[in-house]
NUKOLTI-221084 format. One record per residue (C-alpha): residue in one letter; z, x negated, y negated. Coordinates in nm, 2 decimals, always signed. Example, Ala and Ser with C-alpha at 12.3 -4.5 7.8 and 13.67 -1.06 7.14 Angstrom:
2
<atom a; <+0.78; -1.23; +0.45>>
<atom s; <+0.71; -1.37; +0.11>>
// end
This chain:
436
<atom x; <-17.94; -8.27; +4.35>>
<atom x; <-17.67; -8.10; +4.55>>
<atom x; <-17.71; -7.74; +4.69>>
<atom x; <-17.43; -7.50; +4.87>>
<atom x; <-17.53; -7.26; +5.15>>
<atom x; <-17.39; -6.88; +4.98>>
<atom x; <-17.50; -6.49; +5.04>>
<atom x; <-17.81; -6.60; +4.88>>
<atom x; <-17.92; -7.00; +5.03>>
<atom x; <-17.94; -7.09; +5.36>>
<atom x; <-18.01; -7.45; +5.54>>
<atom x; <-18.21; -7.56; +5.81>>
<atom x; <-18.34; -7.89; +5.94>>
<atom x; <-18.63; -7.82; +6.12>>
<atom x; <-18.82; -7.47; +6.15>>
<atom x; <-18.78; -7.25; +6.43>>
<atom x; <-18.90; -6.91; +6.47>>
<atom x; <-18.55; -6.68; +6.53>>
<atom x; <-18.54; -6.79; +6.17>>
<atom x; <-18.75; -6.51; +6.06>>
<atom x; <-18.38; -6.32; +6.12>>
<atom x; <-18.26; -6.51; +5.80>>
<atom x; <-18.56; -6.39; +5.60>>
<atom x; <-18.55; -6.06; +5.76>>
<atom x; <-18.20; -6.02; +5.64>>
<atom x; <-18.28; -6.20; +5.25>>
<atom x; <-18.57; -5.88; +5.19>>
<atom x; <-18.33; -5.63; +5.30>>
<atom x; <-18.04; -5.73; +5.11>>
<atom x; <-18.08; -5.88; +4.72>>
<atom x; <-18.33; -6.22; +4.81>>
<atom x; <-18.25; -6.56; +4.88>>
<atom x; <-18.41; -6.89; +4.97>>
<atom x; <-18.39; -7.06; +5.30>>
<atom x; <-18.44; -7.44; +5.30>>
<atom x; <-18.64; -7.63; +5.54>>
<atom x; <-18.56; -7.99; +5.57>>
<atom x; <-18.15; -8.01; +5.47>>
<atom x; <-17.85; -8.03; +5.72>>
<atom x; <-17.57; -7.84; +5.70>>
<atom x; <-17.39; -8.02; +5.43>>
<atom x; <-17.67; -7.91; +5.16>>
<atom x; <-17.79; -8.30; +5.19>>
<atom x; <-18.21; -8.30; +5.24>>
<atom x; <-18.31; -8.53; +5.49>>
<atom x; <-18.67; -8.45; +5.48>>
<atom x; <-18.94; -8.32; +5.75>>
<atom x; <-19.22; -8.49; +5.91>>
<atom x; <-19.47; -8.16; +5.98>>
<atom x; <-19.40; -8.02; +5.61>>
<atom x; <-19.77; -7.98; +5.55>>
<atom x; <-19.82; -7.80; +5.87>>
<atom x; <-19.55; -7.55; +5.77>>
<atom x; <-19.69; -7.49; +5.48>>
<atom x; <-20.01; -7.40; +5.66>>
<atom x; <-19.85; -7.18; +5.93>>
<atom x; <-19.60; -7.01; +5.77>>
<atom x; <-19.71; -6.76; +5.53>>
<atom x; <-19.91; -6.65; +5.80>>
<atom x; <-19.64; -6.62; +6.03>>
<atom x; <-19.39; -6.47; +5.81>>
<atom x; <-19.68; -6.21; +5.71>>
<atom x; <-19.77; -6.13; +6.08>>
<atom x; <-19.38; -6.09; +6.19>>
<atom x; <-19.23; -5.91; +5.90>>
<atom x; <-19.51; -5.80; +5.73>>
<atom x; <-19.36; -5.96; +5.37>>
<atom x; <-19.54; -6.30; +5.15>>
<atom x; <-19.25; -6.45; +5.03>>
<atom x; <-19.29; -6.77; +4.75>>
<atom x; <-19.34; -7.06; +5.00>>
<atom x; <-19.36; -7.42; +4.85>>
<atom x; <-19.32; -7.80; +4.92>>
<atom x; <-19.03; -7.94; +4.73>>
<atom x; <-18.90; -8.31; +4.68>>
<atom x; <-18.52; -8.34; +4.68>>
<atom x; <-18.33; -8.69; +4.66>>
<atom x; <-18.72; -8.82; +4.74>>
<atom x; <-18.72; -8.58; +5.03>>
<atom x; <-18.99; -8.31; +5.14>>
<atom x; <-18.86; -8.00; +5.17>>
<atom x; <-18.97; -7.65; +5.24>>
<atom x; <-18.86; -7.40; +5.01>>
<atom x; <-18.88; -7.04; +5.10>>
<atom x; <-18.81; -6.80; +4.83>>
<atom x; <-18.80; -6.43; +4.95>>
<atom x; <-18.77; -6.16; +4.69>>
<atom x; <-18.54; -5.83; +4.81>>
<atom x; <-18.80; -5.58; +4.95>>
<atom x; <-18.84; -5.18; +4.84>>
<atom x; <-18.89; -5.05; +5.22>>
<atom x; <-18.70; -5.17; +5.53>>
<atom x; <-18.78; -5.51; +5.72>>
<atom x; <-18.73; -5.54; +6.08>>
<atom x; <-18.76; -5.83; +6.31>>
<atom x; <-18.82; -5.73; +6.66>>
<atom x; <-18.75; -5.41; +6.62>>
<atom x; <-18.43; -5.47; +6.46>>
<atom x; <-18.30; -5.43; +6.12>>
<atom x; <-18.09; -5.72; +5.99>>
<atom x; <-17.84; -5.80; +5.65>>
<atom x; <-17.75; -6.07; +5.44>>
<atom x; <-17.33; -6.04; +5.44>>
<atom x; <-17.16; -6.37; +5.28>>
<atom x; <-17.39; -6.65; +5.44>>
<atom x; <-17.34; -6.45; +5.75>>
<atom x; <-17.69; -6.24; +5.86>>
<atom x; <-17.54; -5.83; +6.01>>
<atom x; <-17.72; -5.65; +6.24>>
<atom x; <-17.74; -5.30; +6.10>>
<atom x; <-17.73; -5.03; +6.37>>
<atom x; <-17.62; -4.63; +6.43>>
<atom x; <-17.51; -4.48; +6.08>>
<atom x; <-17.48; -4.80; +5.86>>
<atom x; <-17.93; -4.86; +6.02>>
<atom x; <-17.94; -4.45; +5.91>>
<atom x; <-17.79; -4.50; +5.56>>
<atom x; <-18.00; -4.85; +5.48>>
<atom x; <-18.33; -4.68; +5.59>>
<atom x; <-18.26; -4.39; +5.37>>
<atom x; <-18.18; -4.58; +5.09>>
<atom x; <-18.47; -4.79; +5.11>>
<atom x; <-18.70; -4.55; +5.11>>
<atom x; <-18.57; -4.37; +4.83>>
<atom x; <-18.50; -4.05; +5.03>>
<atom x; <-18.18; -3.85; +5.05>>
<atom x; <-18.03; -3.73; +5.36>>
<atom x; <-18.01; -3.38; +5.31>>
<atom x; <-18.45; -3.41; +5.25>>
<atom x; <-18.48; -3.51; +5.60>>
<atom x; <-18.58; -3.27; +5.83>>
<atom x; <-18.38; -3.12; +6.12>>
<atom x; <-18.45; -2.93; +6.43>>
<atom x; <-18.44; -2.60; +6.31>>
<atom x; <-18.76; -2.39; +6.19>>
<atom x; <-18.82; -2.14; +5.95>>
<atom x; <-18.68; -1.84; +6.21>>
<atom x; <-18.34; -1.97; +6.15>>
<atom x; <-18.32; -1.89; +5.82>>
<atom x; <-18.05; -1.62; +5.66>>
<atom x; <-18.24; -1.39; +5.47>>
<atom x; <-17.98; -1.27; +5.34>>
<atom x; <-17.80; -1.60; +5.18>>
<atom x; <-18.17; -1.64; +5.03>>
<atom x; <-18.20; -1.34; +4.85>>
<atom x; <-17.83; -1.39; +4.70>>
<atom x; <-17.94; -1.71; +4.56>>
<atom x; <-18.27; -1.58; +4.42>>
<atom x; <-18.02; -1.33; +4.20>>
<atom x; <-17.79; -1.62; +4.13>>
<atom x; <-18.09; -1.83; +4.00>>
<atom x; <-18.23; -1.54; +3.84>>
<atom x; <-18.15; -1.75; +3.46>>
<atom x; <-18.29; -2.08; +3.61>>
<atom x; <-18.56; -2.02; +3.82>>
<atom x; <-18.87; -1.80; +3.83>>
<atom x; <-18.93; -1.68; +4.11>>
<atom x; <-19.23; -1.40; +4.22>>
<atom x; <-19.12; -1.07; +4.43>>
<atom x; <-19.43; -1.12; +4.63>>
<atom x; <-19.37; -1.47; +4.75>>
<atom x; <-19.19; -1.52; +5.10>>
<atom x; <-18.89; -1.68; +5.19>>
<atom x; <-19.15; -1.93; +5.31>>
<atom x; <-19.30; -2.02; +5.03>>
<atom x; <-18.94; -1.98; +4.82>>
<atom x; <-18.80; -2.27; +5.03>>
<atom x; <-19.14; -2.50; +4.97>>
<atom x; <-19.17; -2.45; +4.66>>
<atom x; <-18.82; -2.60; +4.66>>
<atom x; <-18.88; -2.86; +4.91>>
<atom x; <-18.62; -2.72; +5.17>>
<atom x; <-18.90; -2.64; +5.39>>
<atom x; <-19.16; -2.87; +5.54>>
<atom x; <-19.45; -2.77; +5.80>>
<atom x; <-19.19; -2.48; +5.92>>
<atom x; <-18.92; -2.71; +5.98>>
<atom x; <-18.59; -2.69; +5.72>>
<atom x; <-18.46; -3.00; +5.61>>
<atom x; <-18.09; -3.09; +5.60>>
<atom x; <-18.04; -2.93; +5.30>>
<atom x; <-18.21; -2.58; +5.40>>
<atom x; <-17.99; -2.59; +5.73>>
<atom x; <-17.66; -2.64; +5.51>>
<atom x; <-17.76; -2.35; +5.27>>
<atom x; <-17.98; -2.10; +5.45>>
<atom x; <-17.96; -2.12; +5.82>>
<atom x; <-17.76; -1.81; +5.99>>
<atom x; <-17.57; -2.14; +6.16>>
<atom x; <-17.57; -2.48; +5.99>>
<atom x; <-17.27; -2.62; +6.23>>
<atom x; <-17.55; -2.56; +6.49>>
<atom x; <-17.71; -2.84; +6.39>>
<atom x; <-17.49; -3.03; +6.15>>
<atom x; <-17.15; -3.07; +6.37>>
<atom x; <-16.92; -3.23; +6.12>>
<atom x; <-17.05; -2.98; +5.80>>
<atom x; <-16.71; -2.74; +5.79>>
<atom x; <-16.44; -2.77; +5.61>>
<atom x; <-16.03; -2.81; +5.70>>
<atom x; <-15.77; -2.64; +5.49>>
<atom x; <-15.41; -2.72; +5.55>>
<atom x; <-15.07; -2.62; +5.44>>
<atom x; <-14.82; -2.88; +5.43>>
<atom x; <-14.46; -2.91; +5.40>>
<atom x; <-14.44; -3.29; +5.50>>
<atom x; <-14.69; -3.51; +5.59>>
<atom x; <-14.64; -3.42; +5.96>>
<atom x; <-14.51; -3.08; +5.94>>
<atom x; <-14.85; -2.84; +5.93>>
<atom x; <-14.75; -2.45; +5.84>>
<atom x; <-15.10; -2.32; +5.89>>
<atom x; <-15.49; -2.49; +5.94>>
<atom x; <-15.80; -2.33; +5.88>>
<atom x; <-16.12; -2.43; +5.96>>
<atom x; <-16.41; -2.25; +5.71>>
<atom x; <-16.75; -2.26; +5.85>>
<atom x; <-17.11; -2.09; +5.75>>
<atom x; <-17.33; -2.21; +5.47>>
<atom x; <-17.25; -2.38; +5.22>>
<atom x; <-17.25; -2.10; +4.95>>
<atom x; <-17.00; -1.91; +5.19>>
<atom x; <-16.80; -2.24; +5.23>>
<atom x; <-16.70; -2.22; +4.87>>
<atom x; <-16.58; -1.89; +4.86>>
<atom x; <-16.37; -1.92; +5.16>>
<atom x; <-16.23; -2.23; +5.08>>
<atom x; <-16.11; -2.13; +4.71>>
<atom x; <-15.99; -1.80; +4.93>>
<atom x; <-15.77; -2.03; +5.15>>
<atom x; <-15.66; -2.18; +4.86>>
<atom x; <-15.53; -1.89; +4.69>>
<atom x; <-15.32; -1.77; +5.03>>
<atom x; <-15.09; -2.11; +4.99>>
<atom x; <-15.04; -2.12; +4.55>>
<atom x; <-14.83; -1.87; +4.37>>
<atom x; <-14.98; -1.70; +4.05>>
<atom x; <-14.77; -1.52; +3.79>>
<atom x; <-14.90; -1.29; +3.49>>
<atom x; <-14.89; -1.31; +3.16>>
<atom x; <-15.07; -1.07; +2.85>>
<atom x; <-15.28; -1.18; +2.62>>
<atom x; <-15.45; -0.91; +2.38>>
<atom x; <-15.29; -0.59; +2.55>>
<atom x; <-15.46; -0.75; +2.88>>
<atom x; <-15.31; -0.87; +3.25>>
<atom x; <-15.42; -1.22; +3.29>>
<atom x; <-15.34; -1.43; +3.64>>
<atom x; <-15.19; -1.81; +3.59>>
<atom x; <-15.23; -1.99; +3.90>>
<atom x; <-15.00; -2.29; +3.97>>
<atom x; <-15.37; -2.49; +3.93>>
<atom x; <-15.66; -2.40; +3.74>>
<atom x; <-15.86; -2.19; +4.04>>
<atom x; <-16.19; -2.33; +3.78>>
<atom x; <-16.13; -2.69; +3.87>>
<atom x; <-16.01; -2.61; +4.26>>
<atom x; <-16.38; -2.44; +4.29>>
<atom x; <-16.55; -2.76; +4.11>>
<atom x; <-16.34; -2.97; +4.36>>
<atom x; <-16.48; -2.78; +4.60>>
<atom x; <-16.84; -2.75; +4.53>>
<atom x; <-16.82; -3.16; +4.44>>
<atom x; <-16.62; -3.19; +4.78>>
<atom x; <-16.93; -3.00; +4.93>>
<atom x; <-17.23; -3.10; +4.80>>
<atom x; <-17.15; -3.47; +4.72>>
<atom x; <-17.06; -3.59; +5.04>>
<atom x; <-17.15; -3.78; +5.27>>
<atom x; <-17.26; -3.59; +5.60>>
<atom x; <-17.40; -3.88; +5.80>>
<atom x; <-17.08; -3.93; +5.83>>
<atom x; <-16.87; -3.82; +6.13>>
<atom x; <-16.56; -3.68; +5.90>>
<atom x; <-16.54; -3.33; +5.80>>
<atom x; <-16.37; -3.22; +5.44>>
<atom x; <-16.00; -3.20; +5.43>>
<atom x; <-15.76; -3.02; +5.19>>
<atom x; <-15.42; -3.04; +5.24>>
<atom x; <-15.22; -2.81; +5.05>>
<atom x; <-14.79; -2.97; +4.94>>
<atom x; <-14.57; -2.80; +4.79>>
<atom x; <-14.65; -3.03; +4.46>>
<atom x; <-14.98; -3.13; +4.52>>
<atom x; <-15.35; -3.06; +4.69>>
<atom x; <-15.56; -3.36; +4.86>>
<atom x; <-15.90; -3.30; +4.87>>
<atom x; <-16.12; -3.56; +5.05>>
<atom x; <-16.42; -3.58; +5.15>>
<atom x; <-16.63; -3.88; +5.35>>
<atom x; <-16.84; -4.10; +5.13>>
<atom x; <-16.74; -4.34; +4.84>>
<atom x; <-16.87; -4.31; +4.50>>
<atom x; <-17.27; -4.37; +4.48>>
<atom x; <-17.35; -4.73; +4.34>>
<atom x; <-17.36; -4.73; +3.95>>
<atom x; <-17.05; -4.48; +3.93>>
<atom x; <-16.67; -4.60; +3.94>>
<atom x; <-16.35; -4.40; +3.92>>
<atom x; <-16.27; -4.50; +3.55>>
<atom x; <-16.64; -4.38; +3.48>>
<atom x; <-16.56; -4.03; +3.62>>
<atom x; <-16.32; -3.97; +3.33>>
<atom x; <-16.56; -3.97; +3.09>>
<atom x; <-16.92; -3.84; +3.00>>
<atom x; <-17.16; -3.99; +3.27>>
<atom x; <-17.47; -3.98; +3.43>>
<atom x; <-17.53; -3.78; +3.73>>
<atom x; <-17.61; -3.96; +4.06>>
<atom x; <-17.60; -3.67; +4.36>>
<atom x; <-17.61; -3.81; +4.70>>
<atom x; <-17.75; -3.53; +4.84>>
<atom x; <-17.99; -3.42; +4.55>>
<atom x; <-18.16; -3.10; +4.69>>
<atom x; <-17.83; -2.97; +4.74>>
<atom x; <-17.70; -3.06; +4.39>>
<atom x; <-18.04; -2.92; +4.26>>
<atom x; <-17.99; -2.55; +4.46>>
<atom x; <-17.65; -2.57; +4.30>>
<atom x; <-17.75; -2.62; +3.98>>
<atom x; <-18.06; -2.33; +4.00>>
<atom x; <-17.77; -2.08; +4.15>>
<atom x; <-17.54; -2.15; +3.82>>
<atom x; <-17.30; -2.32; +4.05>>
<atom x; <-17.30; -2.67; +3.87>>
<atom x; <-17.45; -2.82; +3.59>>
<atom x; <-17.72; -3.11; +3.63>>
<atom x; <-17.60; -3.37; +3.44>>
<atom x; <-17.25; -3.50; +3.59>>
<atom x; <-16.95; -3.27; +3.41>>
<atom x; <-16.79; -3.22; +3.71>>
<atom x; <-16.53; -3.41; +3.71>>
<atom x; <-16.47; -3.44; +3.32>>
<atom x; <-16.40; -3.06; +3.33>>
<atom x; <-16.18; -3.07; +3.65>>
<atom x; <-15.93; -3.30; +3.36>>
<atom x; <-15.99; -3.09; +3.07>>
<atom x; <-15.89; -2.75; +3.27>>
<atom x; <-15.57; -2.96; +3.44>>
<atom x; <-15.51; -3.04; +3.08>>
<atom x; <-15.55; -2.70; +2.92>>
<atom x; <-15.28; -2.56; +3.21>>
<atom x; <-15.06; -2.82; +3.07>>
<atom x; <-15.12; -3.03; +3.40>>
<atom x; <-15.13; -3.37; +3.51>>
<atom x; <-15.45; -3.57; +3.48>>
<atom x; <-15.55; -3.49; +3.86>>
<atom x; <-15.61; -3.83; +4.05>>
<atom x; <-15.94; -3.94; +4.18>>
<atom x; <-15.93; -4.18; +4.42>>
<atom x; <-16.16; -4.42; +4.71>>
<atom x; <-15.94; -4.37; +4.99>>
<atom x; <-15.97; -4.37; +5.41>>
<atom x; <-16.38; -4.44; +5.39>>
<atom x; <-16.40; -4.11; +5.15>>
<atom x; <-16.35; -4.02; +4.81>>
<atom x; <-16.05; -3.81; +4.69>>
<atom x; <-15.91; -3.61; +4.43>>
<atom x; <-15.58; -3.51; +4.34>>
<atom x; <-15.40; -3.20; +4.20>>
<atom x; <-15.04; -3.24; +4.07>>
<atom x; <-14.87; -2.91; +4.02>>
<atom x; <-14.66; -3.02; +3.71>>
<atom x; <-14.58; -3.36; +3.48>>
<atom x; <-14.28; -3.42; +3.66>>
<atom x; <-14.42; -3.56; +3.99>>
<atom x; <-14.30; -3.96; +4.06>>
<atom x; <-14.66; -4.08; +4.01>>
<atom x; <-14.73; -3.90; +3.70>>
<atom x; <-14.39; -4.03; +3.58>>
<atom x; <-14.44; -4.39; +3.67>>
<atom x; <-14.79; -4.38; +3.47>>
<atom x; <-14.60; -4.29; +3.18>>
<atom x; <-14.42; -4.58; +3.17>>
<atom x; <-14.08; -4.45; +3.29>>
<atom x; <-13.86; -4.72; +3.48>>
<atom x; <-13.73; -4.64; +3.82>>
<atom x; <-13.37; -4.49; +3.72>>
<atom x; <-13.54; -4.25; +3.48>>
<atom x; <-13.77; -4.10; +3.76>>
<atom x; <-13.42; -4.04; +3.96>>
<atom x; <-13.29; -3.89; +3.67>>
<atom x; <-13.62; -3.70; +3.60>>
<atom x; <-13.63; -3.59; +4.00>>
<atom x; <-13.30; -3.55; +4.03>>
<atom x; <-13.26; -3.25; +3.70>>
<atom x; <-13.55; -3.10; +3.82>>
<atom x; <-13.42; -3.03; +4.17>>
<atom x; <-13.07; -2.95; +4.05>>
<atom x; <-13.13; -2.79; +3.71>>
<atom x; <-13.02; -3.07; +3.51>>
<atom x; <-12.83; -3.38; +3.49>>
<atom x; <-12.57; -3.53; +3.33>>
<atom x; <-12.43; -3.92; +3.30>>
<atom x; <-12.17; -3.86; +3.55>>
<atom x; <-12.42; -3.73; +3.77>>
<atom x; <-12.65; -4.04; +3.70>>
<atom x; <-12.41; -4.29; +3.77>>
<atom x; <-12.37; -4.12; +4.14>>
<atom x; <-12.73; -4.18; +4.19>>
<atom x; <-12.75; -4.53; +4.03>>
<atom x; <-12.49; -4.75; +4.10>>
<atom x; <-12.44; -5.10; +3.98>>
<atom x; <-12.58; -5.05; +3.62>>
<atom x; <-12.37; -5.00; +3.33>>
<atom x; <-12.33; -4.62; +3.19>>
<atom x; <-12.45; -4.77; +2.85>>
<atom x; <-12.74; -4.83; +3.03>>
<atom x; <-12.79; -4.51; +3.17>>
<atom x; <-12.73; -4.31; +2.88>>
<atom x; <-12.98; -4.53; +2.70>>
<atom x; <-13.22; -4.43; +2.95>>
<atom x; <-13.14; -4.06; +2.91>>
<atom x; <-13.20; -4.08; +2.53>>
<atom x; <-13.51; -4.23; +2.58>>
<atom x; <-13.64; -3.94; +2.81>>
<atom x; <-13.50; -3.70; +2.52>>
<atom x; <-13.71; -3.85; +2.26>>
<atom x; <-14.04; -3.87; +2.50>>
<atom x; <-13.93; -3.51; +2.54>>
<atom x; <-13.96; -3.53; +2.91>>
<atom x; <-13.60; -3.38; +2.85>>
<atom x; <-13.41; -3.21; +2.63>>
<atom x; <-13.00; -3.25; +2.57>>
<atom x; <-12.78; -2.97; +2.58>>
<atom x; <-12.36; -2.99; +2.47>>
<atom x; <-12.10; -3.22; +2.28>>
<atom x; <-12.15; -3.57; +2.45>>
<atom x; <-11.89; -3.54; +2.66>>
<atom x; <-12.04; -3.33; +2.98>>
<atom x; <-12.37; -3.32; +2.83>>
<atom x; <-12.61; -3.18; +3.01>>
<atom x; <-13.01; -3.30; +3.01>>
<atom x; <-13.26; -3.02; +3.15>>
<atom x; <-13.66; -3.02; +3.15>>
<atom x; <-13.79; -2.81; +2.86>>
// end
């Protein structure tokens, strides 16, 4: 029989202990089997102490690592070999004080905020339940008493109980200490303690040409306010009247820029050293924010109903008790439906620069949008090209593409008519093709 060393199947010819790495690294990643007894080449060539292994081992193993993993003697080609099966473990393993990872059929050595994120996960905690320097005295009574009437539908809460016991009973407080989460939403001064928990708004007119930055700090309830706020300052709004009544139209649904927001806020990742980003075109608003999407959940699974999975969940949980959210993962499926209700593009969501991102297009006639519909290269020209000059017409189109016949372009402009991307206007001769 003929093995192959992988992520999950090591060799060795003889047993030495800095070995116990390999195993180390098999129970904190998905399992795998080390073999004792075959060379490199997967070919056994047997060992001549395999019953004393088998003696000494499991209490090795046990004594080092503190893990009994499935240890057996095997005959291969007519050769004894030791076969160590170790199963993927619920808690961290370390090895000398060091915590290790199986990567390929190479074994990592996990350290700073990679070591942080593994032990966290492992233990089945979230980040924002861990518990921070601050106490109980640095709590904003105010902020807590605006949530207790924003979570008046959700949660009971007694008039005579303290903020204390408020923030136990939620599990934001600890033996006087806040955790993460209690900093981020109560404390008079969460950037105190969490550096990187602010967020940057930008206005752009190129990707290098900044008109205005602002940097929006306090707690997190405060965070969305401002930010929509900023928001506002750099998108135009126009009015319309529906039933006798003034009603704004912003150039994006200000619903979905708040759940972008709140998502952008509570979902990321703040072990990590980035802070949120928004950068506000003249087309289009980037929001970003560190951390990828949690296991289970992909970008095509956002589009449509899905499961919850909050990285940090007593944030997502405060959210939800202050009417700020709902539990069960519509966040993102409503950011498309409002989009699509303003008549706007799908926004985009995206894993991009170690972070997750979303999108906002400020009409259909953006080059990205365009090119999803299908449209070849010389109708996005045509398609940029009337909406920056009004409209276009086949004499103007064959200025832009050259080299193609003008059969061929007017072909391509009666195709855009009939997708109605645009609409024909005049005798044939000089006619012009404006958006609708």
């Amino acid at each position: 029989m003929r093995i192959y060393e992988s992520q999950s199947i090591e060799f060795k010819r003889i047993w030495r202990d800095e070995y116990l790495k390999t195993i180390c690294a098999f129970a904190n990643t998905n399992g795998g089997v080390l073999y004792i007894g075959v060379d490199d080449e997967g070919k056994p060539i047997g060992l001549e102490n395999a019953s004393e292994l088998l003696e000494r081992l499991p209490n090795k193993i046990k004594d080092k690592l503190s893990i009994i993993p499935s240890i057996n003697l095997e005959k291969i080609d007519k050769e004894n070999v030791i076969k160590i099966e170790v199963h993927p473990s619920d808690v961290p393993i370390s090895y000398n004080g060091k915590f290790y990872v199986r990567s390929g059929s190479t074994i990592q050595e996990l350290r700073g905020v990679e070591l942080m994120r593994f032990i966290i996960r492992r233990q089945g905690l979230s980040w924002d339940s861990l518990l921070s320097s601050a106490d109980i005295n640095e709590v904003d009574k105010d902020t807590v008493f605006k949530f207790i009437k924003m979570a008046k539908d959700r949660l009971s809460v007694s008039e005579n109980d303290s903020i204390q016991k408020i923030l136990e009973n939620l599990e934001l407080v600890k033996r006087g200490k806040l955790t993460n989460a209690a900093v981020l939403l109560f404390a008079k001064n969460p950037q105190k303690h969490i550096l990187n928990s602010f967020v940057r708004v930008g206005r752009f007119k190129t990707p290098t040409e900044i008109i205005d930055t602002t940097e929006i700090r306090g707690n997190l309830f405060a965070q969305v306010e401002e930010t929509v706020k900023a928001i506002k300052k750099h998108i135009s709004v126009r009015y319309v009247i529906e039933d006798i009544q003034r009603k704004d139209v912003w150039e994006y649904p200000l619903s979905a820029i708040r759940e972008a927001c709140i998502n952008a806020l509570i979902h990321r990742d703040y072990i990590d050293s980035g802070e949120i980003q928004i950068k506000i075109y003249d087309d289009h608003i980037w929001f970003w924010n560190p951390g990828k999407l949690p296991e289970g959940l992909s970008l095509e699974i956002l589009r449509k109903e899905h499961p919850s999975k909050p990285r940090n969940k007593l944030l997502a949980m405060v959210f939800y008790y202050a009417g700020l959210i709902e539990r069960w993962g519509t966040g993102t499926t409503r950011i498309i439906s409002l989009c699509k209700e303003q008549g706007l593009p799908e926004p985009e969501f995206k894993e991009e620069f170690g972070g997750f991102s979303v999108v906002f297009w400020k009409d259909i006639y953006n080059e990205q949008h365009l090119r999803k519909m299908g449209l070849n290269e010389r109708q996005i020209k045509a398609v940029s090209f009337a909406k920056a000059h009004g409209n276009i017409t086949i004499s103007d189109f064959s200025r832009i593409i050259r080299d193609v016949s003008e059969k061929t372009l007017y072909r391509d402009l009666q195709d855009l008519v009939k997708r109605g991307i645009l609409k024909a206007e005049g005798e044939k001769k000089g006619r012009k093709y404006t958006l609708p």
